[in-house]
C-alpha positions in Angstrom: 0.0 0.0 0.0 1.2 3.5 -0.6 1.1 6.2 2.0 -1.7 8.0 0.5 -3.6 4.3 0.4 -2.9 3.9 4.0 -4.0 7.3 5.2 -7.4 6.9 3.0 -7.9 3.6 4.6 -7.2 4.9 8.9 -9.6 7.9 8.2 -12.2 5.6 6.6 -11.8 3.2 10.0 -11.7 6.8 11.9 -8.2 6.1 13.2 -7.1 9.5 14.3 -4.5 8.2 16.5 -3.0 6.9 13.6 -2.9 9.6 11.5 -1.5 11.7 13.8 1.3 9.3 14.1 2.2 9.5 10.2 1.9 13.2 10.4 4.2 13.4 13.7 6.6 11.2 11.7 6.3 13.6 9.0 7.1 17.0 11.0 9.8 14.8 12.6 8.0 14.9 15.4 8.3 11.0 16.0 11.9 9.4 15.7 11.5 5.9 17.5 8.5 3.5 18.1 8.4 0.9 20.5 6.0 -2.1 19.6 5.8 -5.3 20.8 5.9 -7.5 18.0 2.8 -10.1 18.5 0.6 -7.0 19.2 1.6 -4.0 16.8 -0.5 -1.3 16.2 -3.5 -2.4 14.6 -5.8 -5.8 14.6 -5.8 -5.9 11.3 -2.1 -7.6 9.8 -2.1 -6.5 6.7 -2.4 -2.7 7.4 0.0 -3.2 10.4 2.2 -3.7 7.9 1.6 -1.3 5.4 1.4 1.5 8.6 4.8 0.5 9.8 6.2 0.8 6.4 4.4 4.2 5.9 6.3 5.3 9.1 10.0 3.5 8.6 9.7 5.7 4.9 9.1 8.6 6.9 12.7 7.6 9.0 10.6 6.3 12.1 12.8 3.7 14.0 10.4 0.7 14.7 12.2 -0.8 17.7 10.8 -4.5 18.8 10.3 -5.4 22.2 9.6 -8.7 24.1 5.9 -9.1 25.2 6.9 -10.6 29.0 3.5 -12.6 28.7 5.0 -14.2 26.0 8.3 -15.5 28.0 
């Protein structure tokens, strides 16, 4: 998906959260993200994805860390 996909598809679903992420990222706002990998940021996989691609383009640093549940 490209970033303008992405961004049509969060304010469809009403994600504002979201979209205020890409734009942080895009002010430079947001440099590093930390996620825990089995969770990410959205239910749905495929636009988990495409959102952490959207934001490692705009030079985000995802950074993965252990779910201690998970352990």
């Amino acid at each position: 998906m490209t970033k303008d996909e992405v961004i049509a598809k969060l304010e469809s679903l009403g994600m504002e959260d979201m979209l205020e992420m890409i734009e942080d990222a895009e002010k430079g706002h947001l440099e590093e993200l930390e996620l825990v990998e089995s969770i990410g940021l959205l239910y749905d996989r495929n636009l988990n994805e495409a959102l952490l691609n959207v934001l490692r383009e705009l030079g985000v640093s995802i950074v993965f860390i252990t779910d201690e549940e998970e352990e």
